[in-house]
N, C-alpha and C positions, 0 to 999 in steps of 0.2 A: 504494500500500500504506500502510495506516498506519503511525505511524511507531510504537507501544507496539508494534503485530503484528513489525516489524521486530527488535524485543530478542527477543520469545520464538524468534522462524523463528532467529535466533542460536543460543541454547542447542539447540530441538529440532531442525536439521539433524543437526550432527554427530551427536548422541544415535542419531537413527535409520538413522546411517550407518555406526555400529558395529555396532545390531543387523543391519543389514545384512550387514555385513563375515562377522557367524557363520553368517548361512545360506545363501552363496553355495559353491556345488560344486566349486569348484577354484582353487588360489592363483593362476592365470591373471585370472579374476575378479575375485578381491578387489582384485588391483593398476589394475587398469582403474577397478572402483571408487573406489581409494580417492585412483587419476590423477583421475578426474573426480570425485568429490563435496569433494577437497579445493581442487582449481583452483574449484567453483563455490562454495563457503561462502566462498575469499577473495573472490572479487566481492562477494557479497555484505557480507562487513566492512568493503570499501573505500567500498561503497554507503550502511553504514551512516555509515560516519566520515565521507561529503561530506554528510550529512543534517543533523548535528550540526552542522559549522563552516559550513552554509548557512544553519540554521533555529535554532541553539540546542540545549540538553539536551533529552534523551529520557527520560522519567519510564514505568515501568511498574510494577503488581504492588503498588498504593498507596505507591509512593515504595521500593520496597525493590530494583528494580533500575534503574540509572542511568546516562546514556551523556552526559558531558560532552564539551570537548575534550581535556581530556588524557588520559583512555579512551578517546574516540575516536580520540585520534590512536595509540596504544599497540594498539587495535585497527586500525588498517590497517598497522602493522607485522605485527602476527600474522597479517594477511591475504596479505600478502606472504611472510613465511616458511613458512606452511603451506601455498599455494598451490603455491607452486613445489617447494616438498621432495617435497609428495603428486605431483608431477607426475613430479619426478626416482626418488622411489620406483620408479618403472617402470622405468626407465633402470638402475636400481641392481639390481633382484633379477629383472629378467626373465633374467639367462642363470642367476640360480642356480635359477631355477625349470625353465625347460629341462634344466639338469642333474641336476633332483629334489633339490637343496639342501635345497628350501624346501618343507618339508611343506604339508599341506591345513592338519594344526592349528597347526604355525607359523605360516601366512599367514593362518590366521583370528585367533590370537591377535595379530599384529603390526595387521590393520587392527582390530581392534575397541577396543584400547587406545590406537591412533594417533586413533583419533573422542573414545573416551574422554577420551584428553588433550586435547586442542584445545576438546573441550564446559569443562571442568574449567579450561583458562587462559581459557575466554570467562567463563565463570561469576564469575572472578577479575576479571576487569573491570569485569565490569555492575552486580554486587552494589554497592549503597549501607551496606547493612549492614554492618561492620567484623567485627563476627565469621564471617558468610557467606563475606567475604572471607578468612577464614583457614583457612576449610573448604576453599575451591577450590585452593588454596596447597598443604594436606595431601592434597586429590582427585591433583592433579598429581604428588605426591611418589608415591603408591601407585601409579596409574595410569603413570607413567614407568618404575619402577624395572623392570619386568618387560618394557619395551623395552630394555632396555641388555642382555638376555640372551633376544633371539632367538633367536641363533644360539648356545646353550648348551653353553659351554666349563667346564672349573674357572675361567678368571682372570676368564670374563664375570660368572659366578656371585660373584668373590669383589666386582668391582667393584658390582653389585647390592646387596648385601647392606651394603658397606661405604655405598655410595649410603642405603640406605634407613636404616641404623643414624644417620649425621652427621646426614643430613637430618630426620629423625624428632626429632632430639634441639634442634636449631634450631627446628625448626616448634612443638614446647614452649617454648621460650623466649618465642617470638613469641603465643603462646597466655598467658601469661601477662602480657605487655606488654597485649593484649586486655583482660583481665579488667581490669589497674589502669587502662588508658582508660576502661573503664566506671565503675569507681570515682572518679574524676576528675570524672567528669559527673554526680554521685548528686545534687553542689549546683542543676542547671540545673533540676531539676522537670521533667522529663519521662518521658512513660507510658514502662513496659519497652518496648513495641514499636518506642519510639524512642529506646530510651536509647542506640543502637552505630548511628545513622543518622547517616551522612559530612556530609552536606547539615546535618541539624540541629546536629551537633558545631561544625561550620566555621562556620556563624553564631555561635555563643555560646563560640567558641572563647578570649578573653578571660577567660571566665569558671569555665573549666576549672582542676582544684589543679593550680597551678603544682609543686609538689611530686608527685606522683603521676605527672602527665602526664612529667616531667624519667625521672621511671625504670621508664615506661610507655614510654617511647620505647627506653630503655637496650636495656633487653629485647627488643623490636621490631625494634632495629636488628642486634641479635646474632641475630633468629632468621631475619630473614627475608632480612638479610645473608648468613646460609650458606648457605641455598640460593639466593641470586646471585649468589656465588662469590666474596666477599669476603674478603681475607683478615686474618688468618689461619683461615678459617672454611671454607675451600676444598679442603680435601683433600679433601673425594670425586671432585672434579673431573676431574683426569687422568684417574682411571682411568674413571671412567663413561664419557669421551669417546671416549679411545682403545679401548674396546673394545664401545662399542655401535656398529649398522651405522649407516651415513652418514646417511641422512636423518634418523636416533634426533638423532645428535652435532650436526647445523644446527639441526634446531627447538629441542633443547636451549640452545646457545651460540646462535643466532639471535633465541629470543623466551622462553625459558622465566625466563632470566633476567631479562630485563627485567620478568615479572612480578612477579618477586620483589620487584625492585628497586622498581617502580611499589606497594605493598604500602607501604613505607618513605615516598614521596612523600605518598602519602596522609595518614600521620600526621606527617609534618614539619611541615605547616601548622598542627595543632592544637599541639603542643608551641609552637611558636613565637609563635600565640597567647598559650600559657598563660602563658609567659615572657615575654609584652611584647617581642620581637620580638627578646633580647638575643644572638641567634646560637649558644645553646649547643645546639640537635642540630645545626646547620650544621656547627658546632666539629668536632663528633665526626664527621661524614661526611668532613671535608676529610683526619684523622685516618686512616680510613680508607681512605679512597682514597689518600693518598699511601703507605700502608703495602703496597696492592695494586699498586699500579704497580713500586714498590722490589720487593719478593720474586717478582712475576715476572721483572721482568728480570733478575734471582738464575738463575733455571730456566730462563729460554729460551735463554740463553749455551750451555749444555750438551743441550741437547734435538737429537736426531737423528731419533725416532719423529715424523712430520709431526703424527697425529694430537694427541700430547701438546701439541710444539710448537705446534697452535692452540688446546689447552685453557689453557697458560696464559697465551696472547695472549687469550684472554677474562677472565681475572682481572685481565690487567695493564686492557683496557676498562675494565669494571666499575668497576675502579678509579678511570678519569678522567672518568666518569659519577658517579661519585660525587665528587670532585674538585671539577670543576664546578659542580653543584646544592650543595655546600658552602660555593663562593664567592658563589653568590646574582647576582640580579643578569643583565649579560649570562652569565655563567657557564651561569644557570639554561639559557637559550635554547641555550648551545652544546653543554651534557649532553643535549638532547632531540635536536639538530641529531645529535650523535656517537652515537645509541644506534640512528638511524636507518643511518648508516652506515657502525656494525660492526655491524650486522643485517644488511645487506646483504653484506658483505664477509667474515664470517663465513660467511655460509651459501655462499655460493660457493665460498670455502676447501675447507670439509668436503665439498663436491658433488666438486671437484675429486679433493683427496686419498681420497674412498670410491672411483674408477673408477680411479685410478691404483694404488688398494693392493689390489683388483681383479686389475689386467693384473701386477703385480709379484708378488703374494704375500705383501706385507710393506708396511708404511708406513714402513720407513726409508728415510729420504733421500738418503744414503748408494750406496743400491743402483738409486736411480732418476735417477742420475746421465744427463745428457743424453737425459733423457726426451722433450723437446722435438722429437727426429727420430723416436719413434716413436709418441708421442703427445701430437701438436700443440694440440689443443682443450684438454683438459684438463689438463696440463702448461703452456700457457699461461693458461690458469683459474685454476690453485692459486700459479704468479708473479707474476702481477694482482693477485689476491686477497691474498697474503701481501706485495707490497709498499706493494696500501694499508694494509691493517693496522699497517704500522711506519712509516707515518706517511711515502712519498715522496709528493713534490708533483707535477702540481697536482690528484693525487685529493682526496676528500670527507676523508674520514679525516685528511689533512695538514692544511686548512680549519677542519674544526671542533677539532680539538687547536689548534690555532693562535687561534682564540678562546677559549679554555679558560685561554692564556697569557697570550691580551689581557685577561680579567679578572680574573684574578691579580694582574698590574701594574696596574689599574684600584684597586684594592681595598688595593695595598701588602700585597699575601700573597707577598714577595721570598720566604722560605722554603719555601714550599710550590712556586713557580714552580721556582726551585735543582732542587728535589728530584724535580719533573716533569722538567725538561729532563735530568736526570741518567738518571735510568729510561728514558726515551724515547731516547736517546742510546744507553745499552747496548745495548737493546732491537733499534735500526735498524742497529749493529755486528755483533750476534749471529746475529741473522739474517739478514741480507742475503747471506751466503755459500750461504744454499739456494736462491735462485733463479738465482743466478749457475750452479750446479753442473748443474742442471733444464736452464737454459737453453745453456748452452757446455759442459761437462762430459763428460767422456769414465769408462767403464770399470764404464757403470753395470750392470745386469741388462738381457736381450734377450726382452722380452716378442713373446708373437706377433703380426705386426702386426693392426690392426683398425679400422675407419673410424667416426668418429665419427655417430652419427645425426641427423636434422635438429632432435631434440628438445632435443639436447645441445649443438647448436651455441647454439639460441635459451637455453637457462638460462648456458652460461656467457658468451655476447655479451652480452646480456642486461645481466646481471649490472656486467661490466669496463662496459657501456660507460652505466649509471647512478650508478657511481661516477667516472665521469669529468666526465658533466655534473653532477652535484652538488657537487665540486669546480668548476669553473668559473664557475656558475649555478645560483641558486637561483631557482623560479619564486614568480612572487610566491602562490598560492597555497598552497604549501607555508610561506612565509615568512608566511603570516596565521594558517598551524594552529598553527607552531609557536611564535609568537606570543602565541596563544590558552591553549596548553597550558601553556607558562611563566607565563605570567598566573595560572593554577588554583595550581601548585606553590606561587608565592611570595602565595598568599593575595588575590589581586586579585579585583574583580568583572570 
């Protein structure tokens, strides 16, 4: 296949697997659907990202759409999280469909906007254009909001709305950051049709107002920060999570953030140009991320709702994602290492906690006390998952935070390190009493029993046991992507 044909088969799969999604006759369908067209569009993003770090960048559409490594690599994350979610999708709403939960027009509405989104975070990728980029960003905001209220409640409704209100309000900001990038560039002499091209910026990025670009970034980072859950930019967060259905809440915290964030990478390398390399949007990421880590671990001490509980373990990530790529450097390499997996360990989480809150009725943890004896898979899925997340060893997640500390001491960032290890510390005290409870725990709720399917075994084994070897071992062609992709971030050829 060619490799240009390969960017568009990108965009127009999903595209025609929403209109799909409308004219199939029954929510039976759509889910079979949207099981298979989403497990086959991730092969194909992981086909595309081994094409890139084999063969180099992918140029299509006269330079306007672009698939490097660190796209590439950000696309075979989203290959992975949407693979597996569209897979678990089945697993999650076939007995609400049996029960006639799940209307014809709910299940067409849920697959047509789950293609929609996924076309819309690919679109955010590939785009070379910076403003195109910001369109996919806002595609995602519209197209999401009206998955977090599937199953249409007043509080689904209230998180929607408050979703689309914060969100809306960030993606201006960042809309603005846009405009004064382009003003930045007015000195380079280039045509309009290149004057917002990543490619052309990033060469002449030197040459960029140092001034402009400084609060072309400001803006940037505020807008496209809240919708990747930065704080304090994050309060749509919780609530979107906890109340949209499971698969909504993983590709959400699994990859939707990360494109937010990947948004932000993009113009870090021009700001830092413009600035002669002197660390001040670095400054401000490190700023921020130490600020998301500290006020999660605020909210997670007291969180009893599983789902909350793993929304603001995504803000506390985010956080050290942003942390990281703050401190430059190995840092760069271990934010890319750590985005992969709390992707990975996120979306397990919420697979878990969607079947368990399922079988209980409720996502309090509380009531799901010794879950473990009657729903062994996934009760051991969401302890897995929620113990790599807080950081025990010798998972992935313990690993790449632990590089994250080693560049810190590398760099003489003792403050920032302090203030990690202090977050991270709370963080693994607070919660570590829920899996304890899951796992030994008497007096919880007595669900009826039910055996796990052979689909559920493979996403949550799956799952535990590539954050095991990722922790352990890194292959070396993993270790060349992500190699490659920190190279892009900190302005390398």
């Amino acid at each position: 296949m060619n490799r240009e044909t390969l960017l568009w088969l990108l965009l127009a799969l999903p595209t025609l697997l929403a209109g799909g999604c409308l004219l199939l006759p029954s929510p039976r369908r759509i889910l079979l659907l949207v099981s298979a067209g989403g497990a086959l569009w991730g092969l194909l993003a992981a086909g595309a990202a081994l094409a890139v770090f084999a063969s180099g960048p992918i140029f299509a559409a006269r330079g306007w759409l672009f698939l490097d490594p660190l796209s590439g690599y950000h696309l075979a994350i989203l290959g992975f999280v949407l693979g597996s979610s569209s897979l678990y999708a089945w697993s999650y709403f076939r007995r609400e469909v049996a029960a006639g939960e799940l209307p014809l027009p709910a299940a067409r509405r849920f697959g047509a906007l789950w293609f929609g989104a996924a076309a819309a975070m690919t679109a955010t990728l590939l785009c070379n254009n910076l403003g195109l980029m910001w369109v996919g960003i806002e595609a995602t905001t519209l197209l999401t909001a009206f998955l977090i209220s599937v199953h249409i409640t007043p509080l689904s409704l209230e998180a929607m709305w408050k979703y689309l209100l914060v969100c809306s309000v960030g993606v201006a900001f960042a809309f603005l950051g846009t405009l004064l990038t382009a003003a930045s560039a007015q000195q380079l002499g280039l045509d309009a049709s290149e004057m917002l091209l990543w490619t052309r910026l990033q060469a002449s990025a030197t040459r960029l107002s140092s001034g402009s670009m400084r609060l072309a970034f400001l803006f940037l980072l505020v807008g496209y920060g809240t919708k990747a859950g930065l704080a304090p930019l994050h309060s749509w967060l919780p609530d979107a999570h906890s109340q949209a259905p499971a698969p909504v809440s993983a590709l959400f915290s699994g990859f939707m953030l990360n494109a937010a964030f990947y948004c932000i990478l993009r113009h870090l390398v021009l700001v830092e140009g413009a600035t002669g390399g002197v660390g001040w949007g670095r400054e401000l990421l490190v700023l921020f991320g130490l600020a998301s880590i500290l006020l999660a671990a605020a909210f997670i001490i007291f969180q009893r709702d599983g789902k909350r509980l793993l929304a603001y373990s995504s803000v506390e990530h985010m956080g050290i994602i942003a942390l990281g790529i703050g401190l430059g450097g190995a840092g760069t390499f271990a934010a890319l290492w750590h985005a992969l997996n709390h992707s990975i360990g996120k979306t397990l989480s919420f697979f878990a906690m969607g079947r368990l809150g399922q079988a209980y009725g409720t996502h309090d943890l509380g009531r799901m006390a010794g879950a473990f004896r009657r729903r062994p898979v996934w009760a051991a899925g969401f302890c897995g998952g929620l113990l790599a997340l807080i950081g025990v060893a010798p998972l992935a997640i313990f690993m790449s935070e632990l590089q994250v500390l080693r560049a810190a001491a590398q760099t003489r960032a003792y403050l920032a390190l302090i203030l990690f290890l202090l977050g991270a510390s709370i963080v693994f005290v607070g919660a570590l009493r829920h899996p304890i409870a899951l796992l030994w725990g008497e007096g919880g709720d007595e669900p009826e029993p039910e055996r796990a399917t052979p689909l559920e075994w493979l996403l949550a084994g799956g799952a535990l046991l590539a954050l095991l070897l990722l922790g352990v071992w890194l292959p070396p062609p993993l270790v060349a992507a992500l190699t490659a992709a920190a190279q892009a971030v900190e302005g390398l050829p």
